[in-house]
Backbone as numpy.savetxt, mean C-alpha at the origin, in Angstrom:
# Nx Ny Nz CAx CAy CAz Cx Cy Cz
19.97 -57.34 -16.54 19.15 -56.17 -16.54 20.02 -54.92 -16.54
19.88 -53.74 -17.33 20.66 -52.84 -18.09 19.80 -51.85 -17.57
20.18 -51.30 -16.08 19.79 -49.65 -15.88 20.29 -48.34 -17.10
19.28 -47.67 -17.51 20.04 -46.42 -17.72 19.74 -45.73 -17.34
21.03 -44.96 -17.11 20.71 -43.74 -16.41 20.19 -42.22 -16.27
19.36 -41.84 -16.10 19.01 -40.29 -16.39 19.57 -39.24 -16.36
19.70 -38.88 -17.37 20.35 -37.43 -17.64 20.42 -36.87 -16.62
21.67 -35.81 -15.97 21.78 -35.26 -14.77 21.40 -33.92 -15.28
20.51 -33.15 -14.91 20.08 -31.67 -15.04 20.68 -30.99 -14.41
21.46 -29.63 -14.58 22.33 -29.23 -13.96 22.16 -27.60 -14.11
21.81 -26.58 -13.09 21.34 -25.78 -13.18 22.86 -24.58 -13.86
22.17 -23.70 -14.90 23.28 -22.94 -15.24 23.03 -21.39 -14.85
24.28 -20.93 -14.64 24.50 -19.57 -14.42 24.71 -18.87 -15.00
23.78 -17.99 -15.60 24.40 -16.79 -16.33 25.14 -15.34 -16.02
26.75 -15.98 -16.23 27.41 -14.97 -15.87 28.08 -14.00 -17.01
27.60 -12.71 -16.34 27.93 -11.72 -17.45 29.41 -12.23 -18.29
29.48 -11.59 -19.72 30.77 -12.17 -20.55 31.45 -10.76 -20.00
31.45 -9.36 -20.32 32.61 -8.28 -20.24 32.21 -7.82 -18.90
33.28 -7.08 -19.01 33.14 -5.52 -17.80 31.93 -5.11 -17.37
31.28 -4.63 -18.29 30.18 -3.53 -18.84 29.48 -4.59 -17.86
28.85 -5.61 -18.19 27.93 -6.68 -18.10 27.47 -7.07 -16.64
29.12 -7.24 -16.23 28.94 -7.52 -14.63 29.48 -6.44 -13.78
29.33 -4.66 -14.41 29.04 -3.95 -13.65 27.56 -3.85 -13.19
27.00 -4.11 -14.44 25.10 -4.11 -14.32 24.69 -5.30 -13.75
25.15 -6.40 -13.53 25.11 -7.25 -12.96 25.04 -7.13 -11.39
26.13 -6.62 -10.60 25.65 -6.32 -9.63 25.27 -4.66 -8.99
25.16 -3.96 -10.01 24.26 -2.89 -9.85 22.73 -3.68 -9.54
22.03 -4.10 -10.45 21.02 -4.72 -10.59 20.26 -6.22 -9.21
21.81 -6.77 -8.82 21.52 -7.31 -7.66 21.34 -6.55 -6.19
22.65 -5.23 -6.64 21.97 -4.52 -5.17 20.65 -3.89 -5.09
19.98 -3.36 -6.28 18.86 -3.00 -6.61 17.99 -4.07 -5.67
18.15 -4.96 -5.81 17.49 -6.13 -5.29 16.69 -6.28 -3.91
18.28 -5.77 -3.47 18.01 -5.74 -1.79 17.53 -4.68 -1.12
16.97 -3.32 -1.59 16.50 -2.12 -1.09 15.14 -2.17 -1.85
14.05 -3.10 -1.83 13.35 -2.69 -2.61 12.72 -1.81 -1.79
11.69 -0.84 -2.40 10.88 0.03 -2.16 9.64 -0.79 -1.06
8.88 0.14 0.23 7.97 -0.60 1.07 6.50 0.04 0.21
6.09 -0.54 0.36 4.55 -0.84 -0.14 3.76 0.80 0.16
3.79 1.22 1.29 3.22 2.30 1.38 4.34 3.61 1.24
3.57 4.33 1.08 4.67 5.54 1.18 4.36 6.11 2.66
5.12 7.68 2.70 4.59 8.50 3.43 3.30 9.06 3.92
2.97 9.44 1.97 1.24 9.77 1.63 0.47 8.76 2.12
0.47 7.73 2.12 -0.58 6.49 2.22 -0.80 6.45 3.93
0.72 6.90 4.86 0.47 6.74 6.00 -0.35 7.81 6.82
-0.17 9.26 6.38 -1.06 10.58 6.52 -2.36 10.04 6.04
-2.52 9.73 5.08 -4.14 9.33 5.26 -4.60 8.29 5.47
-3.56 7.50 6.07 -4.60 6.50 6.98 -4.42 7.33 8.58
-3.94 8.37 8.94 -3.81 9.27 9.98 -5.12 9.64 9.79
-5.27 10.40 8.94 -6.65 11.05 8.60 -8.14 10.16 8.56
-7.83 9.09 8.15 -9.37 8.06 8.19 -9.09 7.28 9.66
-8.22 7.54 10.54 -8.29 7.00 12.02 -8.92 7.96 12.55
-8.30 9.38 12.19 -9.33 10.52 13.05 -10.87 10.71 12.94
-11.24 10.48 11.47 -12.45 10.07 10.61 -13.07 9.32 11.93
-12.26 8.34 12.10 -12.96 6.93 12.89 -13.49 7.54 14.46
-12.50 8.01 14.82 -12.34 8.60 15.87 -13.83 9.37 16.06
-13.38 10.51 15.54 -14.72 11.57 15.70 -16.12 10.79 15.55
-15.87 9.88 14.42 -17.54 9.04 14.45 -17.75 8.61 15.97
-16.78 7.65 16.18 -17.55 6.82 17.34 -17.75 7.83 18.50
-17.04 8.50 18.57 -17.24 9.80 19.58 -18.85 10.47 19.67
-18.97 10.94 18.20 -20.62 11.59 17.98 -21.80 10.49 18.35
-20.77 9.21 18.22 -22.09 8.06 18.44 -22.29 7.96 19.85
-21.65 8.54 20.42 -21.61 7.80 22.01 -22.08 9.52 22.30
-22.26 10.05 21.87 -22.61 11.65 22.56 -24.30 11.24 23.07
-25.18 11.14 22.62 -25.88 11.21 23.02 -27.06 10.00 23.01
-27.68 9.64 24.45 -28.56 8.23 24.49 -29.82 7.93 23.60
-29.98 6.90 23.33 -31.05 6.49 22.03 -32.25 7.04 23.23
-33.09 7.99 22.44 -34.39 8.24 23.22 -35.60 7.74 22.19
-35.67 8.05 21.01 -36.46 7.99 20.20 -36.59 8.25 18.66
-36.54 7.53 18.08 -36.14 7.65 16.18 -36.42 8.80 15.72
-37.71 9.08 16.18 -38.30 10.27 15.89 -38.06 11.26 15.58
-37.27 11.92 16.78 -36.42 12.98 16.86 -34.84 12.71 15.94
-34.79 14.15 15.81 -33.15 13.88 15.26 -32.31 13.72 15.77
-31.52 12.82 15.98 -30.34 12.72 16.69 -28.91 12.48 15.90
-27.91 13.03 16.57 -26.66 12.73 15.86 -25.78 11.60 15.76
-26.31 10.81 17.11 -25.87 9.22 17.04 -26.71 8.61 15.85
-27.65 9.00 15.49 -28.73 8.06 14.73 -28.32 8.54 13.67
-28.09 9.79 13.17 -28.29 10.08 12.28 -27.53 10.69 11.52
-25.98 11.29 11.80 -25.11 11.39 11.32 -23.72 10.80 11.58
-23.61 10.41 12.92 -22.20 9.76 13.22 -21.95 8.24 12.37
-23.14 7.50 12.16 -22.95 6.33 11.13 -22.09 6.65 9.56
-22.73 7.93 9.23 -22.58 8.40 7.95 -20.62 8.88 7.97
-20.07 9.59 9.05 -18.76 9.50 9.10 -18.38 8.47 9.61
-18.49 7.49 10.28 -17.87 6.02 10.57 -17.64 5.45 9.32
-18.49 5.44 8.21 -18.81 4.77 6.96 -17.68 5.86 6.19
-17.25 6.92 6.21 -16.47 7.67 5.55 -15.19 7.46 6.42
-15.06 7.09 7.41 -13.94 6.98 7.95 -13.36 5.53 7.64
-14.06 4.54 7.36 -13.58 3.35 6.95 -13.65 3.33 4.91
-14.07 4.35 4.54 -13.65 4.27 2.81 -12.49 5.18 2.91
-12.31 6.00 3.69 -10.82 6.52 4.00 -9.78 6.13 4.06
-9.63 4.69 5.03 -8.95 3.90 5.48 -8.86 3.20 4.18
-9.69 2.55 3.50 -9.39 1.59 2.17 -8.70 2.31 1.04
-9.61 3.75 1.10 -8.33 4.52 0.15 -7.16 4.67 0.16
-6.77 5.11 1.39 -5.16 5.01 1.89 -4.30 4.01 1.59
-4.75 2.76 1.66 -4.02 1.48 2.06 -3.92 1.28 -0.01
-5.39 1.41 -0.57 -5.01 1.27 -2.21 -4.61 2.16 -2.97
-4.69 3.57 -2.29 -4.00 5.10 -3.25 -3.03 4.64 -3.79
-1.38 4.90 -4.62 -0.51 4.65 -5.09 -0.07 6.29 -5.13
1.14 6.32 -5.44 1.64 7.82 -5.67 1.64 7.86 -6.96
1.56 9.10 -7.09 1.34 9.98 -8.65 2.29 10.03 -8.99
3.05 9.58 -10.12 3.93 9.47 -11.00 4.22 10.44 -11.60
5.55 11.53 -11.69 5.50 12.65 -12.65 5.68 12.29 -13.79
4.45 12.93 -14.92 4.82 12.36 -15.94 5.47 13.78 -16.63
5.31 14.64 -16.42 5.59 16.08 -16.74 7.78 16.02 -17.00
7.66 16.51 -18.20 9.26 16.50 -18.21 9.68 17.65 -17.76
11.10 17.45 -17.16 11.47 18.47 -16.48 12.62 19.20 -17.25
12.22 20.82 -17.37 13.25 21.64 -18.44 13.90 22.29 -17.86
15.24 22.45 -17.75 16.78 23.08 -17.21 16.12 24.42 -17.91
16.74 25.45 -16.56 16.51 26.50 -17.82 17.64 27.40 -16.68
Protein backbone atom coordinates (compact mmCIF):
# COMPACT_ATOMS: atom_id res chain seq x y z
CA UNK A 1 0.00 0.00 0.00
CA UNK A 2 1.52 3.32 -1.55
CA UNK A 3 0.64 6.51 0.66
CA UNK A 4 0.89 9.74 -1.18
CA UNK A 5 1.56 12.42 0.13
CA UNK A 6 -0.14 15.88 0.15
CA UNK A 7 1.20 18.73 -1.11
CA UNK A 8 2.63 20.90 1.77
CA UNK A 9 0.93 24.50 1.50
CA UNK A 10 3.18 26.94 2.58
CA UNK A 11 2.19 30.38 3.36
CA UNK A 12 4.13 33.22 1.30
CA UNK A 13 5.36 36.59 2.12
CA UNK A 14 5.26 39.38 0.21
CA UNK A 15 8.26 41.19 0.67
CA UNK A 16 8.78 44.44 -0.91
CA UNK A 17 11.63 44.00 -4.01
CA UNK A 18 13.46 47.89 -3.70
CA UNK A 19 13.99 50.65 -1.26
CA UNK A 20 11.03 52.63 -2.30
CA UNK A 21 8.78 49.48 -1.56
CA UNK A 22 9.79 48.65 1.91
CA UNK A 23 9.89 52.22 2.89
CA UNK A 24 5.95 52.06 2.22
CA UNK A 25 5.97 48.92 3.58
CA UNK A 26 6.51 49.85 6.91
CA UNK A 27 5.11 53.28 6.69
CA UNK A 28 1.87 51.45 5.95
CA UNK A 29 2.37 48.86 8.88
CA UNK A 30 2.82 51.64 11.37
CA UNK A 31 -0.29 53.16 9.93
CA UNK A 32 -1.66 50.03 11.25
CA UNK A 33 -1.14 50.42 14.75
CA UNK A 34 -2.65 54.04 15.45
CA UNK A 35 -5.80 53.47 13.93
CA UNK A 36 -8.26 56.20 14.38
CA UNK A 37 -11.17 55.56 17.61
CA UNK A 38 -14.60 55.33 16.40
CA UNK A 39 -15.93 58.46 17.92
CA UNK A 40 -14.47 61.70 17.72
CA UNK A 41 -14.55 64.67 19.97
CA UNK A 42 -17.90 65.93 18.17
CA UNK A 43 -19.73 62.66 18.76
CA UNK A 44 -18.68 62.91 22.54
CA UNK A 45 -20.21 66.74 23.06
CA UNK A 46 -23.29 65.49 21.80
CA UNK A 47 -23.75 62.67 23.52
CA UNK A 48 -22.96 65.44 26.52
CA UNK A 49 -25.79 67.21 25.14
CA UNK A 50 -28.52 64.22 24.73
CA UNK A 51 -27.43 63.16 28.56
CA UNK A 52 -28.47 66.69 29.59
CA UNK A 53 -31.60 66.23 27.15
CA UNK A 54 -32.10 63.09 29.43
CA UNK A 55 -31.49 64.76 32.41
CA UNK A 56 -33.86 67.73 32.24
CA UNK A 57 -36.68 65.21 30.99
CA UNK A 58 -36.69 62.99 33.88
CA UNK A 59 -36.39 65.97 36.12
CA UNK A 60 -39.77 67.75 34.52
CA UNK A 61 -41.23 64.22 34.98
CA UNK A 62 -40.76 63.96 38.55
CA UNK A 63 -41.75 67.81 39.10
CA UNK A 64 -45.02 67.37 39.56
CA UNK A 65 -47.71 64.39 41.03
CA UNK A 66 -50.19 62.66 38.57
CA UNK A 67 -53.54 64.40 39.76
CA UNK A 68 -55.60 64.16 36.74
CA UNK A 69 -55.29 63.82 32.72
CA UNK A 70 -57.45 66.43 32.43
CA UNK A 71 -55.56 69.14 33.40
CA UNK A 72 -52.29 70.04 31.80
CA UNK A 73 -49.48 68.88 33.23
CA UNK A 74 -45.80 68.89 32.40
CA UNK A 75 -45.01 65.38 33.58
CA UNK A 76 -47.88 64.23 31.27
CA UNK A 77 -47.44 66.24 28.82
CA UNK A 78 -44.26 67.55 27.86
CA UNK A 79 -41.35 65.92 29.76
CA UNK A 80 -42.10 62.50 27.67
CA UNK A 81 -41.72 64.56 24.49
CA UNK A 82 -37.91 65.66 25.64
CA UNK A 83 -37.02 62.18 27.11
CA UNK A 84 -37.96 60.93 23.50
CA UNK A 85 -35.62 63.83 22.09
CA UNK A 86 -33.08 63.14 24.49
CA UNK A 87 -32.73 59.51 23.49
CA UNK A 88 -32.79 60.44 19.35
CA UNK A 89 -29.96 62.68 20.54
CA UNK A 90 -28.10 60.06 22.02
CA UNK A 91 -28.53 57.75 18.71
CA UNK A 92 -27.47 60.69 16.69
CA UNK A 93 -24.30 61.18 18.43
CA UNK A 94 -23.17 57.64 18.60
CA UNK A 95 -24.16 57.43 14.33
CA UNK A 96 -23.14 61.27 13.29
CA UNK A 97 -19.66 60.82 11.45
CA UNK A 98 -17.51 63.99 10.87
CA UNK A 99 -17.81 66.14 7.89
CA UNK A 100 -15.22 65.64 5.54
CA UNK A 101 -13.64 68.82 3.89
CA UNK A 102 -14.33 68.53 0.60
CA UNK A 103 -13.55 72.24 -0.20
CA UNK A 104 -9.88 72.67 -1.67
CA UNK A 105 -7.68 74.63 0.06
CA UNK A 106 -5.90 77.80 -1.90
CA UNK A 107 -2.36 79.25 -0.67
CA UNK A 108 -2.64 82.67 -1.28
Amino acid sequence: MNKAKAPVRRAVINKPASAEEESAFAISSKNKSNETFALTAHNYKLIGVGIGILILGYFLLSLEKFKDATEFSIALHVAPFVIVAGYAELIYAVMARPKKNTSPVTAE
